[in-house]
N, C-alpha and C positions, 0 to 999 in steps of 0.2 A: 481679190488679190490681197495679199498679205499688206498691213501698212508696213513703211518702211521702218527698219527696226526693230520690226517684230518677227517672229518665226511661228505663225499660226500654222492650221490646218492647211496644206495646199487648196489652191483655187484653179479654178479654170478661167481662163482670160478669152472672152468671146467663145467662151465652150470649144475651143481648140488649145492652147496652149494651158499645160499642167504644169505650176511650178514646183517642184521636189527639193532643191538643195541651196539653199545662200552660199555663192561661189566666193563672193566679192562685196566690199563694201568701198563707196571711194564719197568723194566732195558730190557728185552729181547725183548720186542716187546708189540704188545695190543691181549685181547679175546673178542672174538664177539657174542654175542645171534646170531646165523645160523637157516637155516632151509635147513634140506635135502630132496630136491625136490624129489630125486627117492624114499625115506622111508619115505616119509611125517610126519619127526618129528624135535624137535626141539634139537641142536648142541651146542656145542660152539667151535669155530672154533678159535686157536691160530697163530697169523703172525706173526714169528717170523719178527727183524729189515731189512728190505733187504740189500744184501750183498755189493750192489756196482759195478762196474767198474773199482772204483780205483782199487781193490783188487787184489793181484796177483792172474793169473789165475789160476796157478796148485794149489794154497791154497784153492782158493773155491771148486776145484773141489773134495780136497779132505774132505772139511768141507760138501757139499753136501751129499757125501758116507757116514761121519759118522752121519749125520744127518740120512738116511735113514736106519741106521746100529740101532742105539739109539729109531727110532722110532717103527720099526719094532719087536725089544726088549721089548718098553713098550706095543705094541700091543698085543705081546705075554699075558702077565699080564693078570689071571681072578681070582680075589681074590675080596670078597666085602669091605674090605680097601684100594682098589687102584682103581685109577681113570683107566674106557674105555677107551682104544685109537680106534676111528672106521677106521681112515684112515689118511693118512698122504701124502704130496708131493711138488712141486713149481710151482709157478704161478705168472708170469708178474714179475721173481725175487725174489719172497718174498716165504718163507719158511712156510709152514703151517700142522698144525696138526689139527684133526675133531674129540672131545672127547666128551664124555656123558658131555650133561649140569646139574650141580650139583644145587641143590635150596638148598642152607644155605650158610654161611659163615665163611673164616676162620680164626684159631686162633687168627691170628692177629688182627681180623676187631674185633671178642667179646672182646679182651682186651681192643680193642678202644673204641668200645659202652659203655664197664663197666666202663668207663672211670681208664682206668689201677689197677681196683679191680682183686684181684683172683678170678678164677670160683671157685665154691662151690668145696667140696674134692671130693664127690659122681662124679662129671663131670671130675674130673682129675684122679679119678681113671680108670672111664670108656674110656678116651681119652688113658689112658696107657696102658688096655688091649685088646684097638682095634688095636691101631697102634704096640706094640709087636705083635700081633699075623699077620697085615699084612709084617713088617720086617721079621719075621721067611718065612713066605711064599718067599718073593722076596732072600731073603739070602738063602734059598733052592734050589731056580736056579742059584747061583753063579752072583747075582747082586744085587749091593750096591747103595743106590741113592744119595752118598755125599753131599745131600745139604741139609739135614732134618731142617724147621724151621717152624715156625708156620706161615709163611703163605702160606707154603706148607700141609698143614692140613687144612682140609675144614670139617666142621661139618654141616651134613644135617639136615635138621627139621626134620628129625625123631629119630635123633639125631648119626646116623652111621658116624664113621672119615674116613675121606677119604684122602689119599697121594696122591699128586699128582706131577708132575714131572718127574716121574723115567727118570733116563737118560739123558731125556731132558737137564734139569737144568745144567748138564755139557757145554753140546754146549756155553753157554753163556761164558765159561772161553777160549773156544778158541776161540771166533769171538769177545773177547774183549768190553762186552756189560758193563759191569760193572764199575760205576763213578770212582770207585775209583783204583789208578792205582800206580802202585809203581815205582822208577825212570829208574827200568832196562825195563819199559812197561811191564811188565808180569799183568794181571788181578789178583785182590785180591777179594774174596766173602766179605758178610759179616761176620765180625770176629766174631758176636756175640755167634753162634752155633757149630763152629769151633773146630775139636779135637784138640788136641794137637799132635798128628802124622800130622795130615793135616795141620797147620803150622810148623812142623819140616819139612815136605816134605819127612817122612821117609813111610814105606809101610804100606798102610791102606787096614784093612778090614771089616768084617761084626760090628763090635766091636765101629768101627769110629762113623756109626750110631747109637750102642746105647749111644754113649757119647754127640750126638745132639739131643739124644731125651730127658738123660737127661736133658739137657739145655732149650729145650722146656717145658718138665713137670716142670721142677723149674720157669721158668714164669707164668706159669698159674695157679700154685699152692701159689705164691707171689707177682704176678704180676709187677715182673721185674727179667731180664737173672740174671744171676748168676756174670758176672761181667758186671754192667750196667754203661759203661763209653762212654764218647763222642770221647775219643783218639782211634784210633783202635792199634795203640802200646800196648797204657797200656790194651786192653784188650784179645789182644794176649800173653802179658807177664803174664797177670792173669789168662789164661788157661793154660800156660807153669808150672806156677810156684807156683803161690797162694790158699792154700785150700779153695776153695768155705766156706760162712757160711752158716750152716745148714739151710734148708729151717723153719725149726720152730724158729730158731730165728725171723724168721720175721713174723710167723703167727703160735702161739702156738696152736690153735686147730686143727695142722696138725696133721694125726695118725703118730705115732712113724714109723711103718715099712713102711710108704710112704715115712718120711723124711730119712730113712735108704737106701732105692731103689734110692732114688734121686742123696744122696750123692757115692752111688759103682758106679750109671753108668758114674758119673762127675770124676773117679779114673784117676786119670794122666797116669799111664800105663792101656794097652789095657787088660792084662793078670789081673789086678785085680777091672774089673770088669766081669757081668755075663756074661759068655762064648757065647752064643746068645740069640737072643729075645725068642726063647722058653724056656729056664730057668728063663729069666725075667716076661714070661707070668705065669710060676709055681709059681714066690716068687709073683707076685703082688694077685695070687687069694690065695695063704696060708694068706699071713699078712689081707686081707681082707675079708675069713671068717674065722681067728684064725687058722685055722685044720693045725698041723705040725710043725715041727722043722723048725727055719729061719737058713741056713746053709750061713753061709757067705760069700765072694770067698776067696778063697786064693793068700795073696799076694805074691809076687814077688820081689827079691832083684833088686834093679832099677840099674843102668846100671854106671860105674863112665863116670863121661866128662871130655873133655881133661884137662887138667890142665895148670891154666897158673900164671908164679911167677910174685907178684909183687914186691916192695920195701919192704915189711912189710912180706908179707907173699903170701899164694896159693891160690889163689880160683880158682871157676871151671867155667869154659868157657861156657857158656849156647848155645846150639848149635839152630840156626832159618835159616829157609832156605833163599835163595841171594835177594830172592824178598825184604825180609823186611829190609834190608841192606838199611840206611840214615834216616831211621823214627827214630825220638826221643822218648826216654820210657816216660809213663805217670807216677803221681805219687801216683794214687789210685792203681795203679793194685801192688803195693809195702808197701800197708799202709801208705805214705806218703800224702802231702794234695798240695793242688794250681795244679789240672789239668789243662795244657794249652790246652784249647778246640777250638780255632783259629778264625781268625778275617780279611777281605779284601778292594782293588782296583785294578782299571785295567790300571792304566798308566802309569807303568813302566816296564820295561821288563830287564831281566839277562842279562847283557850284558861282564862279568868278574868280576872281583877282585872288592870288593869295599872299598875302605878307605875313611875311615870318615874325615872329615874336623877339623882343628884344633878348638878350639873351643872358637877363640880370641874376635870378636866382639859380642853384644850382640845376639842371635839368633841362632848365628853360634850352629852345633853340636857338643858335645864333644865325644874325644877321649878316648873309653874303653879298657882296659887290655882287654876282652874280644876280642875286636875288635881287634885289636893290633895279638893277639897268631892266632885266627882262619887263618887256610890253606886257601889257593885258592880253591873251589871245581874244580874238574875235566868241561872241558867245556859240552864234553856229556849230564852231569848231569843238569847242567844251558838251556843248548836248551833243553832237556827233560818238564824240571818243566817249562818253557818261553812256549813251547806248550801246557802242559797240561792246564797252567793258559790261554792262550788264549779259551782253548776247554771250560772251564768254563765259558769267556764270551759268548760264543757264544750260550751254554744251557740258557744263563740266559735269550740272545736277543729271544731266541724264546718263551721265558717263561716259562721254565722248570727249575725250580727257587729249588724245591728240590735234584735234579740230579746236578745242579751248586755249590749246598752249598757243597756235598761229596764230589766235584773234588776240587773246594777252600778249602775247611776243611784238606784236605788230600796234597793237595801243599804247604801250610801254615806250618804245620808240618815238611814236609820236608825242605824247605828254610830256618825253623827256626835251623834245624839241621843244614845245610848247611852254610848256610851264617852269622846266629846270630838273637835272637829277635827284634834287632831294624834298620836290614839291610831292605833300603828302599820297595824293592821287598817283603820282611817278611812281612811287612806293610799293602804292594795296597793285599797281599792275604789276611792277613787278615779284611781287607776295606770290601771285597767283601762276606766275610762270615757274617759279621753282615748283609750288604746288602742283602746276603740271605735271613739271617733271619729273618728279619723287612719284606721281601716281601713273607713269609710263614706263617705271622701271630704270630711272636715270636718277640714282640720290644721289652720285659723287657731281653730278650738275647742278642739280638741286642745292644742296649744298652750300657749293658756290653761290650761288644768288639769293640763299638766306640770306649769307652772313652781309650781303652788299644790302640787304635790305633792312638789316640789323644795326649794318656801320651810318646808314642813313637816318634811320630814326633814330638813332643813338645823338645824332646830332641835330634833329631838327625838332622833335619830340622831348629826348630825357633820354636817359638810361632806365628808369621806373615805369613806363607810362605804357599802359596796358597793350597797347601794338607792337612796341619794342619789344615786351615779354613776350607776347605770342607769336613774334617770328623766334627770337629768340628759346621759344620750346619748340617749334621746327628744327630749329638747327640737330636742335637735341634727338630728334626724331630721326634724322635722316641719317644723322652716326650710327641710332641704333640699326636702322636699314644698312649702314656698312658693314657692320661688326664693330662697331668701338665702342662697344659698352662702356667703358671707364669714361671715356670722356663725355658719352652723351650723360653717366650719372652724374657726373661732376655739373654738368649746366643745367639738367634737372634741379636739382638740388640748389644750386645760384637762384634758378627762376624762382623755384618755391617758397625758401626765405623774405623775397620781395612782397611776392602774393600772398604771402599769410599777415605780413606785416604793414601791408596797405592796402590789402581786400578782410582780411580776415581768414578762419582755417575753413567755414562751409562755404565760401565761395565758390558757385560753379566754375571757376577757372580756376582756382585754386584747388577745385577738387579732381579736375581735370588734370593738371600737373602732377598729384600724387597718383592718381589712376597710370599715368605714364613711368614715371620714377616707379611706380610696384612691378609694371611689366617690365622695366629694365633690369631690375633688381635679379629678377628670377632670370636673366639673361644671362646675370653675373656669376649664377651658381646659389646667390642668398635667396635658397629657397623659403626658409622660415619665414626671413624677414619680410618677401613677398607676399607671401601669404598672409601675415599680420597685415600689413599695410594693406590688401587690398581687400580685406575681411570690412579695416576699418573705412574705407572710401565708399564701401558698397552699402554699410550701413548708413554714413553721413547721404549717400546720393537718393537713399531710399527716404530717410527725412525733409532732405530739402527739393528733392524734384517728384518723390513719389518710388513705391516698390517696381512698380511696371514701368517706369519712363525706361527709354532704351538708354540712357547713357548706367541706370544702375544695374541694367541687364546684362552691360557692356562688361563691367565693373568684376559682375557674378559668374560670369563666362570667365573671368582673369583668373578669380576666384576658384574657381572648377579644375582650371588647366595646371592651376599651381597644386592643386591636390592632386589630381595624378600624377603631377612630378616626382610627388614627395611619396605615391605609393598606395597613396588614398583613395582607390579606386572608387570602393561604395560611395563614399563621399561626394568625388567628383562624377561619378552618375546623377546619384540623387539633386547635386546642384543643375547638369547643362538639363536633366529632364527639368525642374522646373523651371529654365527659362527658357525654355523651349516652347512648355506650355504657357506660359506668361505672353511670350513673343507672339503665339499662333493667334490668341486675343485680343493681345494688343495692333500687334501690325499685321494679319495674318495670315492663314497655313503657306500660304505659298512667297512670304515675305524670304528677299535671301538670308536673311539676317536667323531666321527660323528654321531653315532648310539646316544653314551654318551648324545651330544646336544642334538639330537632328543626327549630321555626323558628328558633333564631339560625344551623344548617346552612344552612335554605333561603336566608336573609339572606345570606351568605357566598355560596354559589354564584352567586347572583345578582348581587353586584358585580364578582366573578370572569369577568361574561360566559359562565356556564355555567348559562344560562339553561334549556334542555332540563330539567338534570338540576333544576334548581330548581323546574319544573313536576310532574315525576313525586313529589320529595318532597312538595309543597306539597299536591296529590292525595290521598296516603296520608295526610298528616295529616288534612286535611278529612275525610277517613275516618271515621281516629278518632278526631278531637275532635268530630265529631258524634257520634259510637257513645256515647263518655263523659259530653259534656258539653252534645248538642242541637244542633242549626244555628242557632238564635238566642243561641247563648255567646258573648260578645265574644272568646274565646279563637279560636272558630271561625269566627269574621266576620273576625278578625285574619288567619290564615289563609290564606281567599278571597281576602283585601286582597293579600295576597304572589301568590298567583297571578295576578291582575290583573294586576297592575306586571309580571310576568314576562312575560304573554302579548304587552301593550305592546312590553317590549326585545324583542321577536322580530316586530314589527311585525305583528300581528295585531291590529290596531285593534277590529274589528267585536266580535269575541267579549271585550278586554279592557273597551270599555264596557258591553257584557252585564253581564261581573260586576261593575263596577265601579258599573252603577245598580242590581242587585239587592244588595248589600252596602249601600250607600248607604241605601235604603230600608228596609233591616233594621233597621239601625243608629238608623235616625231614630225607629222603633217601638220599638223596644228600649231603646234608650240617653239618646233626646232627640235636637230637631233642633242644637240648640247646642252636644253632646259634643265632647270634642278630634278622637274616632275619624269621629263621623257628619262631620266638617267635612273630613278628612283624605279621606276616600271622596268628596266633592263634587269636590274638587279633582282627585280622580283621575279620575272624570267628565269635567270640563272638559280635561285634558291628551290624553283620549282624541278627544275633542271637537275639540279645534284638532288632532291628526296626523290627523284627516278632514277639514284644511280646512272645518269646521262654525263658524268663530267667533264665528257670534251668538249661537250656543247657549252656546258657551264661556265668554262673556262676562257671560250669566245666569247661572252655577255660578260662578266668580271672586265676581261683585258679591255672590252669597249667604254666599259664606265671609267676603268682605273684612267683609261688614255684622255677620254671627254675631261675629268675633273683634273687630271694633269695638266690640260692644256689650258685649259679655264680660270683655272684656284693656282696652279704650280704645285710642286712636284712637293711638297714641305705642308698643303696644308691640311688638316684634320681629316677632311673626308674624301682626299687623294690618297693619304696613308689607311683610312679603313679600307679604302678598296683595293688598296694592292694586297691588303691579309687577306681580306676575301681569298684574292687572285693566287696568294700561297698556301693558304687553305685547299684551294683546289686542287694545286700541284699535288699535296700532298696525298690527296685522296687517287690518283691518278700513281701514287708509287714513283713521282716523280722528285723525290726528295731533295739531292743535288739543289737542284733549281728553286727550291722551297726554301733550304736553308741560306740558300745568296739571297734571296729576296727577302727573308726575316734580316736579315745583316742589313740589306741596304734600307727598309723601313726605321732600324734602329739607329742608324747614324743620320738619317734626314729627323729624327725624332730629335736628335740630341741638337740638330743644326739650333745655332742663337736665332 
């Protein structure tokens, strides 16, 4: 069996199940497209994480049992709302279950496609009276699947809901799969679904899940939870405590007795909402074809909590069970406003008590009342969150970059409870959550929680002092990931002056800033100067760390790219081949970092018109960045893409739209149909398109790009306006001139827009 994370050879699992395809990847482990050799059909085989060795033995043996307890249970299950279990057991370690393979997608992935639009009412009614009537079924055998969320709901192409998990989905709370961790270690789920018995920790039953389903039907009926916050405090205190708003506040063309069903199963106690999903199946088909009285449930007097006096007067003790004991409230789940949604680094570690320095000379931090009153945390508490924060470096080293943000997002909180918002440790976690972010694809978040991690050690550090500049060149970083090149050169440049004048100019950080400011440079258009500057960082980096270290390879790669801006093709050949070969030595052949050079080679030969030779490399790569990294790797669709454009300059139309629609398609699976990449591949489509004289066709792939970056970027920016010339280019080839000349007219006046 494949390890997890990895995409070897297929295996056979007890010499019947073949795994073929990595479907899924989630917190508990991955599912596999299978085929069952003795039933000659096709599976999807789940692995869960394997256990380990560390692990105490008698704990596995007894997580084993209830694994086989849980499996055996969902096996039970024949209901057509709930997912086949065929067979279940372990192998080489690793925990596995063999279920019907399902063709559709669930809840969560269509909110993702719809790009977070509500499904139509007609699809949420229907999602409400399949999954009630399969909850009345499993609530019939005395089992509860507490972990109801939508992407436990899978909607097939024929449009049938399917549950999936039963059972299962527990295992994960006691084998501790889940990022996010509270400081006494207990596993937390996602809050977002979450009754409010199941964080009280008081007794749940068939009732718990209709209070996740309603949570789920208010997303899909809104397209977003009921309380949609980034804190998971403030969104447990907003299940605890806060009346949901009505689901038509946010979408008036919701029917009345949907939004009525919505808001009883979201009831804070259990006893007023409907008693089980076959009452719920009753009100959802009365309110939807009219016929009947809506009987309402009957509430229930809520229960007093302890009471506790203050100075002023009594309030009542809100009771949450030990787990959530140190997490700070948010202040949406309150109607309050300034959610702290958190922000990281990793070079510091809890080490006790921390007092702030007086705050005498310039730089120095100052001393807050704040800082001043807060306790010592307990030490437990500091080695808990010092480990959990390490666990997050270490998801991130292997590049599991969204698994790393929850366990920083979730430390951050804590520490900030613990030690104060601008205790150094509050800081490095928050450092590492922007660094999440910025490496998930979210800089304008990222961003954000630099600059709070900037304004913090700005005041508790210095303005000078080496962590302050290095969040401060993030900042700089993640403008450049906007587009703002002015201002990220503008803080480049701030940070560098500091570092040359209180590190020196070969400082690796110091050299690291100008290696940044040369790739900005060349963003702004100052090719030259680029190229100087990073001619000269590559030299200094090759002095001070060595020619082969990867940051002066990094440095030479900048080097390379800035010469074929400027035109220099031989040049920048002759540079990415030898850190290409440098790279293969150093870290090697199959390093990504190597692979990387290898397409800026093929890049390079190919505007060199040595097209031939740029097909045979582009091949070998495809190779092996399939070998390494899968055929669905945008690394290895990148690739393909190069091959395509090559087969093109060499006029082989026929086969360059081959690749250029199967990349395209991959892409749109993979990536999304609106990606920069899947949009880049359309177009190459369409280019292949018109050199076959096919221009109508050509002209559907233009208008799809012109519309994707229209809606994306807006109608005014750089590569919405090249695509509508495409698009009038087309026209024109087509003898459809009229229509070519309004569309050059309207590019020209959105060119001129301020």
């Amino acid at each position: 069996m494949p390890e997890l994370g990895e995409t070897r050879d297929v295996r056979l699992i007890h010499g019947r199940y073949r795994l073929l395809d990595l479907i899924g990847r989630g917190g508990m482990g991955e599912v596999w497209r299978a085929r069952d050799e003795s039933l000659g059909r096709h599976v999807a085989v789940k692995c869960l994480k394997p256990l380990g060795p560390q692990r105490d033995q008698s704990f596995t043996r007894v997580l084993r049992e209830r694994f086989r307890r849980e499996a055996r249970v969902a096996a039970g299950l024949q209901h057509r709302g709930i997912t086949v279990v065929h067979d279940f057991g372990e192998y080489e370690g690793i925990l596995y279950l063999v279920m019907e393979l399902l063709e559709g997608k669930n809840l969560s992935q269509l909110l993702e496609e719809n790009r977070h639009h509500p499904l139509t009412v007609d699809d949420v009614v229907d999602v409400a009276e399949q999954v009630s009537s399969a909850l009345a079924y499993t609530h019939e055998q005395g089992i509860i699947h507490r972990d109801l969320k939508p992407a436990n709901i899978v909607r097939l192409v024929d449009g049938t809901a399917k549950i999936c998990d039963f059972g299962i989905a527990r295992l994960g709370h006691d084998i501790g799969f889940t990022a996010r961790l509270t400081g006494t270690g207990i596993a937390m789920g996602t809050p977002h679904y979450m009754s409010p018995e199941q964080i009280g920790g008081t007794h749940v039953d068939q009732r718990s899940d209709l209070y996740s389903l309603g949570c789920v039907l208010y997303e899909i009926a809104t397209g977003a939870p009921p309380f949609d916050l980034d804190d998971a405090w403030a969104v447990l205190v907003g299940h605890r405590d806060t009346p949901p708003e009505p689901p038509r506040s946010h979408r008036p063309d919701l029917p009345a007795y949907v939004d009525r069903i919505i808001l009883e199963l979201l009831a804070k106690e259990p006893d007023e909402r409907p008693r089980d999903a076959r009452e719920l199946g009753r009100r959802i088909t009365a309110g939807r074809t009219g016929r009947g009285a809506y009987v309402p449930t009957v509430r229930t007097p809520q229960p007093d909590l302890p009471a506790v006096r203050t100075d002023t007067e009594i309030v009542r003790e809100p009771r949450l069970p030990s787990w959530t004991r140190g997490m700070t409230t948010g202040h949406k789940a309150t109607g309050g406003s300034g959610l702290r949604i958190t922000p990281p680094d990793g070079t510091s570690g809890l080490a006790g008590e921390w007092i702030p320095r007086p705050a005498v000379p310039s730089g120095e931090p100052a001393i807050t009342p704040e800082a001043v009153r807060r306790p010592t945390p307990a030490p437990d508490l500091l080695a808990t969150l010092a480990s959990r924060h390490n666990a997050g470096l270490s998801l991130g080293r292997l590049g599991r970059w969204a698994e790393a943000g929850e366990v920083h997002r979730a430390v951050a909180v804590e520490r900030e409870h613990a030690l104060g918002p601008d205790h150094p440790d509050t800081l490095a976690s928050r450092y590492e959550v922007a660094f999440t972010l910025s490496r998930t694809g979210r800089p304008a978040d990222a961003l954000r929680e630099y600059r709070r991690v900037v304004d913090g050690r700005e005041r508790v550090l210095g303005a000078d002092h080496p962590d302050t500049l290095g969040a401060r060149q993030e900042v700089a970083y993640v403008l450049g990931k906007l587009g703002r090149h002015f201002e990220a050169h503008q803080e480049y440049t701030s940070v560098l002056a500091v570092r040359e004048r209180a590190m020196g100019p070969e400082h690796p950080d110091t050299l690291r800033c100008r290696h940044n400011l040369a790739f900005n440079l060349s963003r702004l258009g100052r090719l030259e100067d680029s190229y100087r500057m990073a001619s000269d960082v590559a030299e200094a980096r090759a002095r001070v760390l060595g020619p082969d270290h990867p940051d002066t390879l990094v440095t030479r790669c900048e080097v390379g790219y800035t010469l074929g801006q400027l035109g220099r093709w031989s040049e920048a050949l002759q540079a990415y081949r030898e850190v290409a070969q440098a790279r293969a030595q150093a870290l090697g052949p199959d390093h990504p970092d190597t692979l990387a050079a290898r397409y800026e080679v093929g890049i390079s030969l190919g505007r060199l018109g040595r097209s031939a030779e740029a097909l045979t490399l582009y091949r070998d790569l495809i190779d092996d960045r399939t070998r390494v990294s899968g055929p669905g790797d945008p690394e290895t669709l990148r690739a393909r893409h190069g091959l395509g454009v090559n087969l093109g300059r060499m006029a082989r139309w026929e086969e360059a739209l081959a690749e250029a629609r199967d990349v395209c398609a991959i892409r749109e699976r993979v990536l999304g149909p609106d990606h920069v990449d899947t949009l880049i591949s359309h177009r190459e489509v369409a280019v292949a398109l018109g050199w076959l004289g096919r221009w109508q066709d050509a002209l559907v792939e233009y208008r799809t790009v012109a519309a994707a970056r229209e809606r994306v970027l807006g109608e005014s920016h750089p590569g919405t306006l090249a695509s509508r010339n495409d698009e009038a280019h087309c026209l024109e080839q087509l003898g459809r001139a009229t229509e070519a000349v309004a569309l050059h007219r309207r590019i020209s006046a959105l060119r001129r827009r301020p």
